[in-house]
C-alpha positions, 0 to 999 in steps of 0.5 A: 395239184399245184406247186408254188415255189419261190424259184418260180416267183411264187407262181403256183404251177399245175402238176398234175389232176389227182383224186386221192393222195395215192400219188404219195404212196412209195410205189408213185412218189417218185413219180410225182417228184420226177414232175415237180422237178420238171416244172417251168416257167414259160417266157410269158409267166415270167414276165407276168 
């Protein structure tokens, strides 16, 4: 899964391998948010 955002400059970011959507389920949500959250951009994504 990735996420994009405009923050990021549109940059779609690898958050994690999923095979199903039980990431979304109440007991691991926030769990998942916690590594949307912590997404950076490295020095060199940026530039590009």
């Amino acid at each position: 899964m990735y996420n994009v955002s405009k923050e990021y400059f549109g940059i779609g970011q690898k958050v994690a391998e999923y095979s199903d959507l039980s990431f979304l389920k109440e007991s691991n949500f926030d769990v998942f948010v916690d590594k949307v959250n912590n997404l950076e951009l490295s020095i060199d994504e940026a530039e590009r």
